[in-house]
C-alpha positions in Angstrom: 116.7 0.4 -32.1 112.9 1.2 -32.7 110.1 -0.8 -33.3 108.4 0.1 -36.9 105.0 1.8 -36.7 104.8 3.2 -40.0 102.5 0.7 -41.5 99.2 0.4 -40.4 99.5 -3.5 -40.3 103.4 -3.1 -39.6 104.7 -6.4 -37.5 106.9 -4.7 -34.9 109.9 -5.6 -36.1 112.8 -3.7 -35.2 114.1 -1.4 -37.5 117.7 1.2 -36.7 117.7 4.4 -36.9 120.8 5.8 -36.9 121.8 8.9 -35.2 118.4 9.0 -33.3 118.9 6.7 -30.3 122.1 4.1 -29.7 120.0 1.7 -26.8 122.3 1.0 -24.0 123.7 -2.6 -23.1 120.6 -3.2 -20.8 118.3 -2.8 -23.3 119.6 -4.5 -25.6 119.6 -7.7 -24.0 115.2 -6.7 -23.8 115.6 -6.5 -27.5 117.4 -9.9 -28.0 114.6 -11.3 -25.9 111.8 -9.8 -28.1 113.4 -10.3 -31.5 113.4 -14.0 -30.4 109.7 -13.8 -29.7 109.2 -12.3 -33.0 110.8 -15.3 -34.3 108.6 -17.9 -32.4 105.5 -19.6 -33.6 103.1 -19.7 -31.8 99.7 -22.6 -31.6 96.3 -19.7 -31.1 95.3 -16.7 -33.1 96.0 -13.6 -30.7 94.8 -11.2 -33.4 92.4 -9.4 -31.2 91.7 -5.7 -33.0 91.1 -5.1 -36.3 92.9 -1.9 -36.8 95.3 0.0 -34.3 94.3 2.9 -31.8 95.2 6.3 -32.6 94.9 7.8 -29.9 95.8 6.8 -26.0 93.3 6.9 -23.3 93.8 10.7 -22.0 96.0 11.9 -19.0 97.4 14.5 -17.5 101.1 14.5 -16.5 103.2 17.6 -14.4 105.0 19.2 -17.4 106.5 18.0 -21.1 109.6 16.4 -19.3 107.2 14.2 -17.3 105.1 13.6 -20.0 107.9 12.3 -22.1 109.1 10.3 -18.9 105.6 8.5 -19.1 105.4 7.9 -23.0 108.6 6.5 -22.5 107.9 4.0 -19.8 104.6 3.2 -21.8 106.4 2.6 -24.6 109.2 0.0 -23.2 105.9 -2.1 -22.1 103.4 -1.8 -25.3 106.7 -3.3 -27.1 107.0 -6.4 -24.3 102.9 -6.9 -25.0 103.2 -6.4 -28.9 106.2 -8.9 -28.7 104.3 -11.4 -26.7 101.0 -11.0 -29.2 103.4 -11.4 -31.9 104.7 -15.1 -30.8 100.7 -15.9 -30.4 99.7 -15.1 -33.2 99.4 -18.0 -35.9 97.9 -15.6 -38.8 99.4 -14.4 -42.1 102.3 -11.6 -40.9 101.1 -9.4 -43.0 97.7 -9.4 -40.9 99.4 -8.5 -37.6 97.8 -5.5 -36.3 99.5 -3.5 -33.5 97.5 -2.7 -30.2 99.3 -0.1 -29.0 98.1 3.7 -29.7 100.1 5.3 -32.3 99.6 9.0 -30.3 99.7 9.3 -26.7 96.5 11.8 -25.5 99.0 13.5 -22.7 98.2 16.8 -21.5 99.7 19.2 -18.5 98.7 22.6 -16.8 100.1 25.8 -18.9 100.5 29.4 -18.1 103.1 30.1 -16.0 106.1 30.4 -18.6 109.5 31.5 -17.0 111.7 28.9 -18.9 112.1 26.0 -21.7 110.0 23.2 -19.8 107.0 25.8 -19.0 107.3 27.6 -22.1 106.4 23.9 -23.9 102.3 24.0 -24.6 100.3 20.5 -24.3 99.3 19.4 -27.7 95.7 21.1 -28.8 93.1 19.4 -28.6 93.1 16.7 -31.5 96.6 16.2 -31.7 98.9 14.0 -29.8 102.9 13.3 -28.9 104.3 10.1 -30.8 104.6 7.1 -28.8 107.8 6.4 -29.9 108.9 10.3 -29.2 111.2 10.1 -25.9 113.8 7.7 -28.5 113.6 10.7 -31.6 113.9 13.6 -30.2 116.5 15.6 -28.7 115.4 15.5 -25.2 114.1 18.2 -23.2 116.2 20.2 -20.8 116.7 23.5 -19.3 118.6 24.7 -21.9 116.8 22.9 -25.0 114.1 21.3 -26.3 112.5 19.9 -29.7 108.6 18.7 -29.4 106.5 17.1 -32.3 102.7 17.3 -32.2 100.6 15.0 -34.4 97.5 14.7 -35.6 95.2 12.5 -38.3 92.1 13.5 -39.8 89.6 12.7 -36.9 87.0 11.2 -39.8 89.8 8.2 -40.6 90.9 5.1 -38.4 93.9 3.9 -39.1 93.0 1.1 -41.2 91.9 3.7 -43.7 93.9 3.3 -46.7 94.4 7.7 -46.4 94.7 8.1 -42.9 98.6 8.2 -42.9 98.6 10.7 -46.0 96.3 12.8 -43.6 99.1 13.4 -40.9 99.8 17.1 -40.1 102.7 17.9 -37.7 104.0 20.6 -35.8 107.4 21.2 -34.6 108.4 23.4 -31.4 112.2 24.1 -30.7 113.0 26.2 -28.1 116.5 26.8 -27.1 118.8 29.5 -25.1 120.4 31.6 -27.8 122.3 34.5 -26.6 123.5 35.3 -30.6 119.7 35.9 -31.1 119.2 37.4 -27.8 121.6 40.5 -29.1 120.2 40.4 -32.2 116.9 41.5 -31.2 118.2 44.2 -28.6 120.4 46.0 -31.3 117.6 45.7 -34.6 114.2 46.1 -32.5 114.9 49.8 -31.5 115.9 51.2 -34.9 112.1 51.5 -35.9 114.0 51.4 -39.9 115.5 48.3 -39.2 112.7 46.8 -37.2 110.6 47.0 -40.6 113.0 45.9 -43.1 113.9 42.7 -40.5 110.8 41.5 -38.8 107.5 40.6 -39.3 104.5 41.7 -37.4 103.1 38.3 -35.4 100.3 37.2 -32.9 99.4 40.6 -30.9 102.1 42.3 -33.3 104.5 40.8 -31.5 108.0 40.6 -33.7 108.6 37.8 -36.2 111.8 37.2 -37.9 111.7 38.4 -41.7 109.8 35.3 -43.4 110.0 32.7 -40.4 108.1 31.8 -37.5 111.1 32.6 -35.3 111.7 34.9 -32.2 112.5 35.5 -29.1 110.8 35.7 -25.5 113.5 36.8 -23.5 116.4 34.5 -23.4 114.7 32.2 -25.3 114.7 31.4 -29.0 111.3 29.8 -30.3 111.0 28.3 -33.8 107.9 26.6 -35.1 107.6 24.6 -38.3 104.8 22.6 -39.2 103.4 21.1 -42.7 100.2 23.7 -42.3 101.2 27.3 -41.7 98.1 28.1 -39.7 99.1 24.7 -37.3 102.3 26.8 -36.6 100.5 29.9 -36.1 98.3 28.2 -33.6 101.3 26.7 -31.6 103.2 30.0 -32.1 100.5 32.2 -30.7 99.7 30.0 -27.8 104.0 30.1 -26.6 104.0 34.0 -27.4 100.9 35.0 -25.3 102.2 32.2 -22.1 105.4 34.4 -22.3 104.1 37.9 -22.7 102.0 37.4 -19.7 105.2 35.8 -17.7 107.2 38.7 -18.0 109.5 37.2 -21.2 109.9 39.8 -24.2 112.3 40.4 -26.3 115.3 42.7 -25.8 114.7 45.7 -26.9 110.8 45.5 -27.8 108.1 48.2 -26.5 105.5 46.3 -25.0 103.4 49.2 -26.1 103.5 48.1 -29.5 102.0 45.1 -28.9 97.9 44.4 -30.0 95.4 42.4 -28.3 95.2 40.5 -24.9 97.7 37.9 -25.1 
């Protein structure tokens, strides 16, 4: 169960999404209670914005897997103060506007990349995790991980009637994939295969054929993103963190590779 934030004046009402999160019995006694206050009518006007925040204040957390800890405990209480607005508020419904940022401005110290969790950049600047993202994505562990970054058009607010057709997004899976591992070992030292297979990336470093796919030692990193030079930016920042900690691919010459990562 998720609150809908789709909408620029959406009323956070709850909405399922099925497959992405099943709450547990404790929390769903949290969203009995707020549904109710959804439900209530209240005597004053709480409307107190007149559009909603994109971004959070800024702060700095230890890693990704803290900094989805922290969106997630922020989340769980911006729903408790939207809910409580909500019951206030004595205006049309359709007026409602949410407080609560959409993005959450969360950054961490990157550079030392020897697994998933440091392998996992901050968002560059101007983009932003989803509020909501510790309940729709698959969480982040040793062995995998899946990150969205987000980002508007900085010239918008959110009550622009474009600023939701401006969203760009980037996608950042990194998993342990020993199938992929071998791949690479066996086709990046026949020099014939290694140019009908792969492409050349950031500092030359090896692409698979037509995707933004590879590997940094035991580790498989995809990027997709609805700009392909967002996904080049991500992808080059993860390649050069794991070049310089020691993480190449099976099988790859490190002399082949161009530039200072």
């Amino acid at each position: 169960m998720l609150i809908e934030t789709n909408n620029r004046n959406a009323k956070p009402r709850p909405v399922n999404l099925p497959g992405l999160f099943k709450p547990c019995q404790a929390r769903q006694a949290l969203v009995s209670l707020i549904c109710a206050l959804f439900l209530s009518v209240g005597g004053v006007n709480a409307q107190d914005a007149e559009t909603r925040p994109v971004f959070s204040e800024r702060y700095e957390t230890e890693d990704v897997l803290s900094a989805h800890v922290e969106v997630k405990s922020r989340w769980d209480q911006s729903q408790e103060e939207q809910a409580k607005r909500f019951s206030e508020f004595d205006g049309v419904l359709d007026d409602f506007v949410r407080t609560d940022p959409i993005l959450q401005d969360v950054t961490w110290d990157y550079g030392a990349c020897s697994d998933v969790i440091s392998l996992i950049p901050p968002p560059l600047e101007g983009w932003g995790l989803r509020s909501e993202a510790s309940y729709v994505e698959i969480p982040v562990s040793e062995e995998r991980a899946q990150v969205h970054y987000v980002r508007y058009d900085p010239a918008l607010g959110s009550g622009d009637d474009t600023f939701y057709q401006s969203e760009r997004s980037v996608a950042l899976n990194i998993s342990i994939s020993p199938d992929n591992e071998q791949f690479f070992e066996m086709m990046l030292g026949q020099q014939g295969m290694r140019d009908v297979l792969f492409d050349a990336g950031p500092y030359n470093y090896p692409l698979m054929k037509g995707t933004n796919r590879t590997q940094l030692g035991p580790y498989m990193i995809e990027v997709s993103a609805t700009d392909p030079e967002d996904a080049t930016a991500y992808l080059t920042r993860v390649i050069a963190c794991g070049v310089k900690g020691g993480l190449l691919a099976p099988g790859l010459d490190p002399t082949t590779l161009r530039g200072d990562p």
